[in-house]
Each structure stands twice: as structure tokens, then as C-alpha cells.
PAKOLPA-270987 format. One record per residue: x, y, z of N, C-alpha, C in turn. Coordinates in Angstrom, 1 decimal. Example, Ala and Ser with C-alpha at 12.3 -4.5 7.8 and 13.67 -1.06 7.14 Angstrom:
<rs>
{n.X:13.2, n.Y:-5.7, n.Z:7.8, ca.X:12.3, ca.Y:-4.5, ca.Z:7.8, c.X:13.2, c.Y:-3.3, c.Z:7.8}
{n.X:12.8, n.Y:-2.2, n.Z:7.1, ca.X:13.7, ca.Y:-1.1, ca.Z:7.1, c.X:12.9, c.Y:0.0, c.Z:7.9}
</rs>
This chain:
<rs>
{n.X:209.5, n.Y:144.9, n.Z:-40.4, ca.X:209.5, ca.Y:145.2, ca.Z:-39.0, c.X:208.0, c.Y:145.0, c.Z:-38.5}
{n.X:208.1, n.Y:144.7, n.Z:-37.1, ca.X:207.0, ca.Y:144.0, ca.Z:-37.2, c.X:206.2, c.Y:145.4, c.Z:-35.9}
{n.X:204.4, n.Y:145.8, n.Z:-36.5, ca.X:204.5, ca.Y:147.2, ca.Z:-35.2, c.X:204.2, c.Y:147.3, c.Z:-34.1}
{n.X:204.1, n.Y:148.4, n.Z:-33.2, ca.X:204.3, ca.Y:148.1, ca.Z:-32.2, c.X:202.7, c.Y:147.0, c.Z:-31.2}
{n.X:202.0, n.Y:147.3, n.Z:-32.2, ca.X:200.9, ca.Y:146.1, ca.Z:-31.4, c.X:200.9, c.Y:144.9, c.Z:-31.9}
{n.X:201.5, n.Y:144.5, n.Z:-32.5, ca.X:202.1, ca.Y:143.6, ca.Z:-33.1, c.X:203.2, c.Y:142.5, c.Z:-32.6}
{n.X:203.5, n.Y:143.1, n.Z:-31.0, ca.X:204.9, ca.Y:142.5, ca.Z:-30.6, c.X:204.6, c.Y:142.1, c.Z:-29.2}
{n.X:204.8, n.Y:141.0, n.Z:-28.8, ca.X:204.7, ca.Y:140.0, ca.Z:-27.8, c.X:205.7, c.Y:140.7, c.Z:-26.6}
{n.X:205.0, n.Y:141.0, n.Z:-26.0, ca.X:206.2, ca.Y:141.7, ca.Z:-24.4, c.X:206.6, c.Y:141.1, c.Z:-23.2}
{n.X:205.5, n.Y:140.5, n.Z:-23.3, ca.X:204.7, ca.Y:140.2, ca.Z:-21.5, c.X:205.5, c.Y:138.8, c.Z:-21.3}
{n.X:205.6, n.Y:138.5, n.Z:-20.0, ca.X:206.2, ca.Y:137.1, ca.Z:-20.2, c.X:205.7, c.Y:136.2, c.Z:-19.5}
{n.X:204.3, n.Y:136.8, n.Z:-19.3, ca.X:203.6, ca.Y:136.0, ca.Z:-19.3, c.X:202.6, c.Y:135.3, c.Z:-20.4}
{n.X:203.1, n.Y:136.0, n.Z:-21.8, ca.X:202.2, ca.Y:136.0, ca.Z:-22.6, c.X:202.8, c.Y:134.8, c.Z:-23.7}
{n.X:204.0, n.Y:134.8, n.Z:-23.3, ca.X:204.9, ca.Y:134.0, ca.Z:-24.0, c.X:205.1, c.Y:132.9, c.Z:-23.5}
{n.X:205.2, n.Y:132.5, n.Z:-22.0, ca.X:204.6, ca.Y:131.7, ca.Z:-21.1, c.X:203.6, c.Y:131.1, c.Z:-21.3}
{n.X:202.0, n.Y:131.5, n.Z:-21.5, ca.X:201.5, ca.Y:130.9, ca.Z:-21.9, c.X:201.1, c.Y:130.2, c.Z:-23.9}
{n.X:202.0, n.Y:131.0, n.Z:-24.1, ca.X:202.2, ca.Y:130.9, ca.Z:-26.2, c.X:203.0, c.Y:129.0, c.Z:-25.9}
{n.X:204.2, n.Y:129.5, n.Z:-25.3, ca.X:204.5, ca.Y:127.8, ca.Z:-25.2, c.X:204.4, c.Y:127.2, c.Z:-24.6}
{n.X:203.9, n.Y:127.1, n.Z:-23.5, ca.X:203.1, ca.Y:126.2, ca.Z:-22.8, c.X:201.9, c.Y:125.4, c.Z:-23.1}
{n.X:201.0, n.Y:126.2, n.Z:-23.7, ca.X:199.4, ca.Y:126.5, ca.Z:-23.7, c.X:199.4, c.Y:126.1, c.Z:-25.1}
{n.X:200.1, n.Y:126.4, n.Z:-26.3, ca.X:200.0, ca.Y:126.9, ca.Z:-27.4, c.X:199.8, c.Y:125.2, c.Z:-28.4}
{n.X:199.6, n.Y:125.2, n.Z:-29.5, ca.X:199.5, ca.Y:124.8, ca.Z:-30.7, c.X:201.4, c.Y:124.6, c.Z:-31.2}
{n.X:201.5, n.Y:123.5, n.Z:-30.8, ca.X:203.3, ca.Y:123.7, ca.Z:-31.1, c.X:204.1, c.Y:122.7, c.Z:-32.8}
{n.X:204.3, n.Y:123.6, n.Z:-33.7, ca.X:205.0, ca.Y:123.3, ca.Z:-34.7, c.X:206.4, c.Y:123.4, c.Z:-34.8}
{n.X:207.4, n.Y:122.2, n.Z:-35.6, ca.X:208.7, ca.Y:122.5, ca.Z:-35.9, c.X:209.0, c.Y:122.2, c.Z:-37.1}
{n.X:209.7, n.Y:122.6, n.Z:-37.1, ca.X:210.4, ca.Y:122.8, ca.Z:-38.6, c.X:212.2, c.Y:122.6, c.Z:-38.5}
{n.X:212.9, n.Y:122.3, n.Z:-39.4, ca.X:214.1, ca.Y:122.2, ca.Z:-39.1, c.X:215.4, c.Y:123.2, c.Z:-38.5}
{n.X:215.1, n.Y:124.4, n.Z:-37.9, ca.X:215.6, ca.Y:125.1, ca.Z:-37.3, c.X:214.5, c.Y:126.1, c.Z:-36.1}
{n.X:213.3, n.Y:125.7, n.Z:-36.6, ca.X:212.3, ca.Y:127.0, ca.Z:-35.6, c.X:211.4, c.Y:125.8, c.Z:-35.2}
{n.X:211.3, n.Y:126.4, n.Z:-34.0, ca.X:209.9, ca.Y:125.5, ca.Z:-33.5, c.X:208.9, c.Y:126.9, c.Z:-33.5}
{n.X:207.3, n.Y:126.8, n.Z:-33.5, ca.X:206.6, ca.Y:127.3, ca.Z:-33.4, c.X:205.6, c.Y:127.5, c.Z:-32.8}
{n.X:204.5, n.Y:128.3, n.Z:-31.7, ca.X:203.7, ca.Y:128.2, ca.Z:-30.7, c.X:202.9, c.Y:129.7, c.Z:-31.3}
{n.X:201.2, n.Y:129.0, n.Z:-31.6, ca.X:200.5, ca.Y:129.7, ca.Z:-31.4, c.X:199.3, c.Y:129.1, c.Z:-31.1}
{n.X:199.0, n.Y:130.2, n.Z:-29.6, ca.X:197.9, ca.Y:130.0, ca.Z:-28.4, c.X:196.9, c.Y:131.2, c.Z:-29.1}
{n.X:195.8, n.Y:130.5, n.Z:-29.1, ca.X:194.8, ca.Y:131.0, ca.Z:-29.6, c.X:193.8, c.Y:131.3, c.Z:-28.6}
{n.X:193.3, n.Y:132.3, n.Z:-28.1, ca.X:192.8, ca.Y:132.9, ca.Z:-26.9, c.X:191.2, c.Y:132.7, c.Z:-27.3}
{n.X:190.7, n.Y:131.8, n.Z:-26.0, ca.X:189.4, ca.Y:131.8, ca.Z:-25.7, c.X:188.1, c.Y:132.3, c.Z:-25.6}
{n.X:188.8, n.Y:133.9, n.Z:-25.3, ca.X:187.9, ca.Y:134.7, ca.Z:-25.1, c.X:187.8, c.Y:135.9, c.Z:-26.5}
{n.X:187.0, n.Y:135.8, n.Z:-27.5, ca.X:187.0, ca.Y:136.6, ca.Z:-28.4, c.X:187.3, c.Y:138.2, c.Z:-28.5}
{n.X:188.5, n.Y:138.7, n.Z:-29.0, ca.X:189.0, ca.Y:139.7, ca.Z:-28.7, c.X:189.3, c.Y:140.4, c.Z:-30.2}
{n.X:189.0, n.Y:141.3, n.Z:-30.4, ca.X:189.4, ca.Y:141.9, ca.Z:-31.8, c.X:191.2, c.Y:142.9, c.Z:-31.9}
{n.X:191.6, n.Y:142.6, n.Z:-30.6, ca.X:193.2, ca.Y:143.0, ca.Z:-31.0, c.X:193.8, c.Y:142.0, c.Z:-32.2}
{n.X:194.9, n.Y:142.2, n.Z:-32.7, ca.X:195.7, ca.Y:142.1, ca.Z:-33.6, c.X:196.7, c.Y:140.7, c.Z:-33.1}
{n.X:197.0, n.Y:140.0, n.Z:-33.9, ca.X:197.6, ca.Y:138.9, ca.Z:-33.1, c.X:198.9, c.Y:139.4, c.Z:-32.8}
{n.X:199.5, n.Y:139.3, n.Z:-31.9, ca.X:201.0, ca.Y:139.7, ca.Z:-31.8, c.X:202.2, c.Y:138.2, c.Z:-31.9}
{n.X:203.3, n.Y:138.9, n.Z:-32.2, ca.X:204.6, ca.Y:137.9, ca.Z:-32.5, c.X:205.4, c.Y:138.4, c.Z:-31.2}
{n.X:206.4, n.Y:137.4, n.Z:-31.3, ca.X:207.5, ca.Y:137.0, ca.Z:-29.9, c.X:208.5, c.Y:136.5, c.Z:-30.6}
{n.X:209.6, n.Y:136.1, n.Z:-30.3, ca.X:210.9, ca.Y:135.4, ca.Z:-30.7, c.X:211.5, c.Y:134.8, c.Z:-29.3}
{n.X:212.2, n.Y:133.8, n.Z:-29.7, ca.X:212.7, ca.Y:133.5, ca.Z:-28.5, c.X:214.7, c.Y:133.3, c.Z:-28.9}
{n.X:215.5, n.Y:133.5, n.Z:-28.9, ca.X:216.4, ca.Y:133.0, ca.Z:-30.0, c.X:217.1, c.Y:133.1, c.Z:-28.8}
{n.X:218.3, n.Y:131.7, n.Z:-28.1, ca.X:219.0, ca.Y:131.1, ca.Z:-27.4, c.X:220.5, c.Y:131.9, c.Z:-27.7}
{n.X:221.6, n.Y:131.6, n.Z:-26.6, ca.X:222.6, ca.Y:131.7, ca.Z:-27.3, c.X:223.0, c.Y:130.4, c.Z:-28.0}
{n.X:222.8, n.Y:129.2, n.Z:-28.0, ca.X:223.2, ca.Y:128.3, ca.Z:-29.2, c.X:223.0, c.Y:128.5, c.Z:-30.5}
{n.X:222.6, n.Y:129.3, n.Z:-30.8, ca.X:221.9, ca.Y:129.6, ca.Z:-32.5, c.X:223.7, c.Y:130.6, c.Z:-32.4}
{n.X:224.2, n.Y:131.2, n.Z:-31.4, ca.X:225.6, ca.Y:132.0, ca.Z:-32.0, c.X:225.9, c.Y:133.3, c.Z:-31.0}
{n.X:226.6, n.Y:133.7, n.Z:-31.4, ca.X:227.0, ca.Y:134.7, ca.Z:-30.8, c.X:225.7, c.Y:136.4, c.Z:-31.1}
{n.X:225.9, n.Y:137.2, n.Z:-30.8, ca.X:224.9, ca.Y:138.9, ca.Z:-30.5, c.X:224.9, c.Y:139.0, c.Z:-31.6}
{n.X:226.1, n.Y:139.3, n.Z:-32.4, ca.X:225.8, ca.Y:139.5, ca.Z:-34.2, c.X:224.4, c.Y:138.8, c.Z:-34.8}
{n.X:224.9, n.Y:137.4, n.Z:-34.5, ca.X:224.1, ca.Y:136.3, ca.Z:-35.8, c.X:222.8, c.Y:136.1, c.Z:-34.4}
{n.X:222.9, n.Y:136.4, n.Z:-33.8, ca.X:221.4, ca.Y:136.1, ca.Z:-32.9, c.X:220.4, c.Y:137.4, c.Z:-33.2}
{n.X:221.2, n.Y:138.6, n.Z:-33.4, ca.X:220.5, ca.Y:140.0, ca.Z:-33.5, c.X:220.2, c.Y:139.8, c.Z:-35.3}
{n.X:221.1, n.Y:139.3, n.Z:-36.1, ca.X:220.6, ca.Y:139.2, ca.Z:-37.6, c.X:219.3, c.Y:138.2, c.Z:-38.0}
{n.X:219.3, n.Y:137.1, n.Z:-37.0, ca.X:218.4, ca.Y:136.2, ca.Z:-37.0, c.X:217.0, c.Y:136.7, c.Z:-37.0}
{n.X:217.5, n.Y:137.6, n.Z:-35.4, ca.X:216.6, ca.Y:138.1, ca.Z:-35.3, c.X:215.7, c.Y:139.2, c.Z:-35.8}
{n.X:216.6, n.Y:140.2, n.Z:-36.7, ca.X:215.6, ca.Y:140.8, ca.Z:-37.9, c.X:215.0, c.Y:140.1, c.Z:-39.2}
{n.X:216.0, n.Y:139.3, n.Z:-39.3, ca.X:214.9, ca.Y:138.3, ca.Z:-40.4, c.X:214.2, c.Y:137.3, c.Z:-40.5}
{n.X:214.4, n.Y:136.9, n.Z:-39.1, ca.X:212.6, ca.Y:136.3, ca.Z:-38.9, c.X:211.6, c.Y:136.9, c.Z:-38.6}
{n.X:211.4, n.Y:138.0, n.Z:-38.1, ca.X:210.5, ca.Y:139.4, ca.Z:-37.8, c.X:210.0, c.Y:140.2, c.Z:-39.2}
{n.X:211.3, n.Y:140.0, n.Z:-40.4, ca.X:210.8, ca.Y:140.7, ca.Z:-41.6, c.X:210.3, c.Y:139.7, c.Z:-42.2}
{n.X:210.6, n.Y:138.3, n.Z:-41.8, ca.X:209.5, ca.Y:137.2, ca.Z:-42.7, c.X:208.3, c.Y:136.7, c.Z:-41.7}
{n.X:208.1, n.Y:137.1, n.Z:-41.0, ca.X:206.6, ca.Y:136.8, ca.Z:-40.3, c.X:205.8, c.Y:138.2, c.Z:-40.4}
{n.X:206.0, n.Y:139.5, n.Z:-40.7, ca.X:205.6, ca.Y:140.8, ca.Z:-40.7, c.X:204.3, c.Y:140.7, c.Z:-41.4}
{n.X:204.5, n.Y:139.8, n.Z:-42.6, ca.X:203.7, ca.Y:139.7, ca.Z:-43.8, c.X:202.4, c.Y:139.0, c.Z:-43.6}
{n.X:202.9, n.Y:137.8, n.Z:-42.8, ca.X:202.0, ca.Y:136.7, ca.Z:-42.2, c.X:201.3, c.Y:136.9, c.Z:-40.9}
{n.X:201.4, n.Y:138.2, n.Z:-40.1, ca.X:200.8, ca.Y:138.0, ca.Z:-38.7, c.X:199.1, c.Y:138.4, c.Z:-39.2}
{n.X:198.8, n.Y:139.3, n.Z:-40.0, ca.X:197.5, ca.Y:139.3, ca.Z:-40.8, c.X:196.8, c.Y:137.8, c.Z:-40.9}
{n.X:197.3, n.Y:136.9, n.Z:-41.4, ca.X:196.7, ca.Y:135.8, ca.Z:-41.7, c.X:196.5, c.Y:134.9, c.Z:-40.2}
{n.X:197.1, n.Y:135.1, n.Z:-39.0, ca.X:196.4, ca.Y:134.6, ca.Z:-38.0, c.X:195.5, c.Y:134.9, c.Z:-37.3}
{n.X:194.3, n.Y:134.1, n.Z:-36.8, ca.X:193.5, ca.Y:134.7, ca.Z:-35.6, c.X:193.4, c.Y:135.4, c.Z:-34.6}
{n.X:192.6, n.Y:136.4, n.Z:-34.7, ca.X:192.8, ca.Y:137.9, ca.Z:-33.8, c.X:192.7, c.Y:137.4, c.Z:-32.3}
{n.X:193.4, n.Y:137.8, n.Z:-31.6, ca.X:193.8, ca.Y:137.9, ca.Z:-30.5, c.X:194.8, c.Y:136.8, c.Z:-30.2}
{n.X:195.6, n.Y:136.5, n.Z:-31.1, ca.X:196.2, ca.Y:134.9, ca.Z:-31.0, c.X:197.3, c.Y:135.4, c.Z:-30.8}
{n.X:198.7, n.Y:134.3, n.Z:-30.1, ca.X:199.7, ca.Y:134.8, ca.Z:-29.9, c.X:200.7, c.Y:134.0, c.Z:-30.6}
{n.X:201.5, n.Y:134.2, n.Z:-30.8, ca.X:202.5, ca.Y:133.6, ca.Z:-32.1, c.X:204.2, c.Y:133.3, c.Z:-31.2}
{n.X:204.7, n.Y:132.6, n.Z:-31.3, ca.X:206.0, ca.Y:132.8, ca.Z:-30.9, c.X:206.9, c.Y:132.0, c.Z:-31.5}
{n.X:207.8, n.Y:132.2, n.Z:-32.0, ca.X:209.1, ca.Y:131.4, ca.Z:-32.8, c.X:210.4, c.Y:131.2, c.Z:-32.3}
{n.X:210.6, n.Y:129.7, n.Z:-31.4, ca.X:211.9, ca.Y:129.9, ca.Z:-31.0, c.X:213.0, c.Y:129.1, c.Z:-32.0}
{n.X:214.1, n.Y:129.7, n.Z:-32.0, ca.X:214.7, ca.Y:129.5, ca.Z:-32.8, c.X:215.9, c.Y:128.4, c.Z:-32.5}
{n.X:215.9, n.Y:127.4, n.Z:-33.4, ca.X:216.9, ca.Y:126.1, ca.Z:-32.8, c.X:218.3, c.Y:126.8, c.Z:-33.5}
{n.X:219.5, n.Y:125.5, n.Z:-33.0, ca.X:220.8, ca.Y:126.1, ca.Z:-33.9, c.X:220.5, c.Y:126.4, c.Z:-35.1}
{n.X:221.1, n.Y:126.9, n.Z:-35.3, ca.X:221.2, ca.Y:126.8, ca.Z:-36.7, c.X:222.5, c.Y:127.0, c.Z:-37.8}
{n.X:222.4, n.Y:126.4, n.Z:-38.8, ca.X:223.6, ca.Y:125.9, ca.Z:-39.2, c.X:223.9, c.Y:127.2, c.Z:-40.4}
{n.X:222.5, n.Y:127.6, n.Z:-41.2, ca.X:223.0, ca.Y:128.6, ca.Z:-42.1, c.X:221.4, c.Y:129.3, c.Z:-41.9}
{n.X:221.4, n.Y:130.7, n.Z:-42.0, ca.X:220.0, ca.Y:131.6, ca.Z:-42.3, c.X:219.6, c.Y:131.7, c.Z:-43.5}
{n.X:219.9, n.Y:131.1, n.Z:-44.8, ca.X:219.4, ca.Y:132.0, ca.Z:-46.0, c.X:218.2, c.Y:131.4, c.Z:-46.0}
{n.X:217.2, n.Y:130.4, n.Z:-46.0, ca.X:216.1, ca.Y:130.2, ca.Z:-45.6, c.X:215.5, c.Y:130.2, c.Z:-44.8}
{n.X:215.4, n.Y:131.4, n.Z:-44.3, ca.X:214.5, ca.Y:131.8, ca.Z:-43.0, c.X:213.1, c.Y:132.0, c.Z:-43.5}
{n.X:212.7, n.Y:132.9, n.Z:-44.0, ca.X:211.7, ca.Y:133.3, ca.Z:-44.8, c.X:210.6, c.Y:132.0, c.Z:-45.5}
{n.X:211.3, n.Y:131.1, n.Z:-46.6, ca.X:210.4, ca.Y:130.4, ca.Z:-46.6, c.X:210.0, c.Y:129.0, c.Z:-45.3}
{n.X:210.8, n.Y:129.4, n.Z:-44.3, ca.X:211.0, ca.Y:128.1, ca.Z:-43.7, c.X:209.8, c.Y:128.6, c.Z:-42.2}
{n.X:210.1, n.Y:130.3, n.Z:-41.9, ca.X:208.8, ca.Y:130.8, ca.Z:-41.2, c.X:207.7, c.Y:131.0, c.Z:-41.8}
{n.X:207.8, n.Y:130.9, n.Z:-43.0, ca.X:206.2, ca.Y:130.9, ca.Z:-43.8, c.X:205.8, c.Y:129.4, c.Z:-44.0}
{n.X:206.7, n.Y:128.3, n.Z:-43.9, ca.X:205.5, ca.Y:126.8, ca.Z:-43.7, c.X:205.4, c.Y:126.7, c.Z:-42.7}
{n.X:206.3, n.Y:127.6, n.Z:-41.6, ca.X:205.6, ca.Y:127.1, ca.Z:-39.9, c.X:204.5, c.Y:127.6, c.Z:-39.7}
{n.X:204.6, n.Y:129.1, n.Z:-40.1, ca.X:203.1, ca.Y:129.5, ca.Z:-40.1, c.X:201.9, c.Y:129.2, c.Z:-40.8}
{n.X:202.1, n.Y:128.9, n.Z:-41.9, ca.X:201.1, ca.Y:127.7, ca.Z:-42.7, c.X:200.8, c.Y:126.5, c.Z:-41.6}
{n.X:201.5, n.Y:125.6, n.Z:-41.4, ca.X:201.0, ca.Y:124.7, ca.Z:-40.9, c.X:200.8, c.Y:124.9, c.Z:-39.4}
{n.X:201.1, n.Y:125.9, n.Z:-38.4, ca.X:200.2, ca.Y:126.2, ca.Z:-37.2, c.X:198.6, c.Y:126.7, c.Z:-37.4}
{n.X:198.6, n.Y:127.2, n.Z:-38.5, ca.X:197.3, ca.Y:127.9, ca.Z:-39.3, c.X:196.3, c.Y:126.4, c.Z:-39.5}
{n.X:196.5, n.Y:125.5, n.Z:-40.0, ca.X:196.0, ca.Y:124.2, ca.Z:-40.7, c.X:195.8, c.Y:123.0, c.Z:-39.5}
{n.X:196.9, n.Y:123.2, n.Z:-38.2, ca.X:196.7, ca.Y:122.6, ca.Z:-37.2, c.X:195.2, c.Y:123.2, c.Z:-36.4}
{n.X:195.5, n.Y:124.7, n.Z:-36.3, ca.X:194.2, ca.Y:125.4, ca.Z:-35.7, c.X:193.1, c.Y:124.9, c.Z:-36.2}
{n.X:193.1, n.Y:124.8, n.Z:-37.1, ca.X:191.4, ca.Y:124.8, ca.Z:-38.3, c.X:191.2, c.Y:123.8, c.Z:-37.2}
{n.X:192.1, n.Y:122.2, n.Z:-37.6, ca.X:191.6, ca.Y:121.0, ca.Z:-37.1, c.X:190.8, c.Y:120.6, c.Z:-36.0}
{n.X:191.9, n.Y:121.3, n.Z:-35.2, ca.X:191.3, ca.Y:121.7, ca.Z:-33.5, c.X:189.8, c.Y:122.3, c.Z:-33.3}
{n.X:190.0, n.Y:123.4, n.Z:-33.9, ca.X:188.6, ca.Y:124.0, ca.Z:-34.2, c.X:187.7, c.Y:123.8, c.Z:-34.5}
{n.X:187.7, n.Y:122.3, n.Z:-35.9, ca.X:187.1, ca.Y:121.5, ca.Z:-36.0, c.X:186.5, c.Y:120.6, c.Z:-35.1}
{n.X:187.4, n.Y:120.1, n.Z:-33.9, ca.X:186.6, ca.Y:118.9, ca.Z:-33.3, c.X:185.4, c.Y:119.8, c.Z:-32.4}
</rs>
């Protein structure tokens, strides 16, 4: 579970996460993390975005706890004040959710460096 400052509300915030953001995909999640300009020591927060095409309230609300319990671990490893968002494509089966949100977040992590490099 991911806590409460920890969690993406605003829709404007999410708004600018995919808009604005650093955008990775992966074979069921696309990924967006906007990394804020102005140096801030809050905590990065997470968002979800999950469609009804991924299924019906059951399997959209199940999705949606297990991608929250597999990014929980990982919001530590982003840059503070950054915002994170994971929308979620169809999907055909969930048992790899977990390692499949831990290489999106790996490689939104590895794209930042780059950027940050030039």
C-alpha cells in the first residue's frame, strides 16, 4: 500500500506527469515520470490511471492493488519531488505485474539520468 503522501490526487498533477513527463512502455503499462524543476524535498508520489478496457471493477480494482503493492517498494528509488504515473494498457493476464512495474521503473530511472546528463 502505497502512503498517504505518497499518492498522486490532483489532476492537475497527473496532467502534467503525462503530458510533461519522461514516457516509458512496457507490454501492458505505459509509464510517466515528470521530474519537477524546482528542487523540493517532498516524497515522490504515484498515480494509476487504469481504463475500462483492461476489464470490468473487479479486475480493474485487482490491478489496481497490485500495481500499488509492486511500485510501494520502488517509490524510494525516485527523485524527490517527482511524479510517477502508470497507465495501464489491456491486458491479457496480471501474474507479472510486479516484475513488469519494476523494469518500467528501472528504465524511467536510466532515461532521467540521460536527460540529466545533457
Amino acid at each position: 500500500m502505497l502512503p498517504a503522501d505518497a499518492r498522486l490526487t490532483s489532476s492537475s498533477d497527473f496532467a502534467r506527469a503525462t503530458k510533461s513527463g519522461i514516457r516509458v512502455t512496457t507490454e501492458h503499462f505505459v509509464g510517466y515520470l515528470y521530474i519537477s524543476p524546482v528542487t523540493n524535498n517532498a516524497s515522490a508520489k504515484c498515480g494509476l490511471i487504469i481504463n475500462k478496457t483492461v476489464g470490468g471493477s473487479v479486475k480493474r480494482h485487482r490491478l489496481a492493488r497490485k500495481v500499488r503493492h509492486a511500485a510501494a517498494p520502488h517509490i524510494v528509488k525516485l527523485p524527490l519531488g517527482s511524479l510517477f504515473v502508470v497507465r495501464a494498457l489491456k491486458q491479457s493476464d496480471d501474474k507479472n505485474v510486479a516484475s513488469e512495474i519494476s523494469t518500467l521503473i528501472q528504465k524511467l530511472i536510466e532515461r532521467s539520468k540521460k536527460i540529466e546528463a545533457r
